[in-house]
C-alpha positions, -999 to 999 in steps of 0.1 A, spaced: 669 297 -679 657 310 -711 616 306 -696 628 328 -664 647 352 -683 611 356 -705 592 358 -673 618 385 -658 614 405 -691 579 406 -688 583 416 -652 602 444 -655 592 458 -684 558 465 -672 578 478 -640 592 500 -668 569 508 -681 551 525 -653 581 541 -641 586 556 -669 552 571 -671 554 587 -642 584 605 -650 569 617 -680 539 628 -662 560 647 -639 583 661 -669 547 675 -687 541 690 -652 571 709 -651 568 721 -689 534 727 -678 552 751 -652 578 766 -672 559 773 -703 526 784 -687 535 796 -653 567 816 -665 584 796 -637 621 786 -648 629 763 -612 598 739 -619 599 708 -598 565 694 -612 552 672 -585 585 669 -570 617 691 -557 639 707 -582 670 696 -574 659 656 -571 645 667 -603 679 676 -617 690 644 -601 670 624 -617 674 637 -656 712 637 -654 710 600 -649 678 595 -675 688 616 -704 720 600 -710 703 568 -710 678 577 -735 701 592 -755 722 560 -761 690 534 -761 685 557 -793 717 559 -807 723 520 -801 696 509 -823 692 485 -799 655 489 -791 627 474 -803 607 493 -831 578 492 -809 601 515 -786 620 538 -805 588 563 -812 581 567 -773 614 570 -765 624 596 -783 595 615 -774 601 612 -739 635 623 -747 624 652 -758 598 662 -730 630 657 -707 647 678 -722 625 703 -719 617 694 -684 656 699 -679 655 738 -692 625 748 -671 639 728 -643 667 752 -639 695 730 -624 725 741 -638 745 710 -621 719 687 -645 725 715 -677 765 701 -677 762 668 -664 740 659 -693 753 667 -723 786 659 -708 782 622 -696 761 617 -729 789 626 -753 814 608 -733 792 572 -734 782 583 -773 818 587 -781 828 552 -770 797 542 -789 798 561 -824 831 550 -841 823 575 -870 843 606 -853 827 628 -881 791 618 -871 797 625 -836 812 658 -841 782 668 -862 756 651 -841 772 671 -810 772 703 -829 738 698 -842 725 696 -807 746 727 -791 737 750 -820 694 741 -809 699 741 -772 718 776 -780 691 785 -801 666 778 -771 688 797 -748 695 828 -772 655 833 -777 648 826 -735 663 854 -714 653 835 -685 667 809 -694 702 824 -708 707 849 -677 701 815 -658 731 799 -677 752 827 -672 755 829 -636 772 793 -641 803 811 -640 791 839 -617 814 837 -590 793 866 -565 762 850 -570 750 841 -533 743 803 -544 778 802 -561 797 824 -533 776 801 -507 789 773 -522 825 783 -523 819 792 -485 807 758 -477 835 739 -494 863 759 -475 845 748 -447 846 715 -455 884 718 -466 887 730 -425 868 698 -416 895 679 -434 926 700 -425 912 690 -390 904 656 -393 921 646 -424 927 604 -419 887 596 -407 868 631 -416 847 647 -387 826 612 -390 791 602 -411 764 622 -411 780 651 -390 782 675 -416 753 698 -405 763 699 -368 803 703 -378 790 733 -402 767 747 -382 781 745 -344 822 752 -355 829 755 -389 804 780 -404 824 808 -415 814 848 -410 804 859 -443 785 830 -450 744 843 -455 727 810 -456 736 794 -418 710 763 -419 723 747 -443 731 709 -442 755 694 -465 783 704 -487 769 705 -521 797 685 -534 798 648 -533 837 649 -527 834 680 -505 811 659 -482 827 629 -483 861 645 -476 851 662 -445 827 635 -430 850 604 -439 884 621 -446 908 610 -471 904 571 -465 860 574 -472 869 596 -502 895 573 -513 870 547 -508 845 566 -530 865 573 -558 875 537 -558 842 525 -561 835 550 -589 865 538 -610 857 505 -607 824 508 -620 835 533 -643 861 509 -661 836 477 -655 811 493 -680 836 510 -704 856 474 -700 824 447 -709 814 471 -733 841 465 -754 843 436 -749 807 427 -757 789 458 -771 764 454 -752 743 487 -747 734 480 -710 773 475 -705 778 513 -714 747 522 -695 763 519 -664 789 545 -669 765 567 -687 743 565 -652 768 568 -630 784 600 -653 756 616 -649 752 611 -606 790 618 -605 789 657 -623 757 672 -611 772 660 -579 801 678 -581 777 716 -570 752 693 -552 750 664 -524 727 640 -547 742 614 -528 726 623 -495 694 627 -515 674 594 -510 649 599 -534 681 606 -564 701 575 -547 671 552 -551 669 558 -588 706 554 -590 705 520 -576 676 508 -594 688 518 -629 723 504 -622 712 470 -607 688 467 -638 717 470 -659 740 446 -645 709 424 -645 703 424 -682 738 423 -684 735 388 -666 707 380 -688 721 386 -720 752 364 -706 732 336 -695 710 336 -730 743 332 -750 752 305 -731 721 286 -739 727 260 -771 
């Protein structure tokens, strides 16, 4: 056991290795873009809002792989300077689902993992004072942040329209929704509603908005089942073992969960594949780390 576990170490760190490069190749390309190009929705080599996917699942991570301690001194240097870069790559990439999921789902996992109150507290403030720093001295950037709240901004109105659509969906078809992957015909055939301005569009930009009108209230149940239980899984083996890929997990799926809540990440395969790869290496090194205890 303990020979395989080596081997699968070895493995996947030079998996990790390389995937992690090319998200920080991607993150220098959409710096590149934001600082250079004045362009403040920079995808890099990719789309922006996969892009958003992705960093409000990898930030979070990065963030407690640093506060843990955990890694290797080899590792800590790199990592925080890719931390950095994606953060960077998260203010130039523009998604404003990604801006709140991350600091969000990071604070949550850090507070479960900081037991010194105080030095959260200050740690959080610390960061909100630079990142409002970086948005006071960016017009771009803080006009960008304040149509958060923006109600008659047409991707904000747009989004309200579709989500009353979807809440028709339901009211129609509330036990089974209007079935899988129907959303787009459902919206656009029947349920599109007259002031709406943007007619081809697809999906619901809400997890639970989609789910609720495609699978009705026994696919969302379903959903938020699967959520908790994951969700209470991590938080659960954490504390009972402190091991940092234990709180991984919920960090992860934090991070899917609230930058899905303005956006369908979970009908984005690109988002989804990252999801399940970063989830099913942490229950692996969770298995890992169990099996290696067990070893006299």
């Amino acid at each position: 056991m303990g020979i395989l576990s080596a081997l699968w170490f070895c493995a996947i760190q030079q998996y990790l290795d390389c995937d992690c490069v090319s998200f920080v190749i991607n993150d220098l390309a959409i710096v590149f873009q934001g600082l250079v190009q004045g362009n403040y929705r920079a995808s890099g080599f990719s789309i922006y809002m996969s892009v958003g996917g992705f960093l409000s699942m990898i930030l979070p991570v990065l963030v407690l792989l640093l506060l843990s301690g955990r890694l290797d001194a080899r590792y800590r240097l790199p990592t925080a300077i890719t931390l950095v870069i994606g953060c960077m790559a998260l203010l130039f990439n523009g998604t404003r689902g990604a801006w709140l999921a991350v600091p969000i789902a990071a604070f949550i996992c850090a507070a479960f993992l900081i037991r010194d109150r105080k030095k959260l507290l200050v740690g959080t403030a610390i960061g909100a004072l630079i990142f409002a720093g970086i948005f006071a001295a960016s017009p771009a950037l803080s006009s960008r942040f304040a149509t958060i709240s923006d109600t008659k901004m047409q991707s904000n109105s747009e989004r309200f329209l579709l989500w009353t659509s979807a809440s028709h969906m339901f009211a129609d078809h509330p036990v089974l929704g209007i079935g899988f992957a129907g959303f787009k015909a459902a919206y656009q055939g029947q349920y599109i509603l007259p002031e709406a301005k943007e007619p081809d569009l697809e999906h619901a930009h809400s997890n639970v908005m989609h789910m609720l009108a495609e699978c009705g209230i026994i696919g969302l149940a379903a959903l938020l089942f699967f959520w908790w239980t994951c969700l209470s899984y991590g938080f659960r083996m954490w504390g009972a073992t402190h091991r940092i890929a234990a709180l991984l997990i919920p960090a992860i799926l934090l991070g899917l969960i609230l930058q899905g809540l303005t956006e369908y990440n979970m009908g984005n395969s690109a988002v989804m594949k990252l999801h399940w790869l970063l989830m099913g290496l942490c229950l692996q090194w969770q298995r890992l780390d169990e099996g290696s205890r067990m070893l006299p």
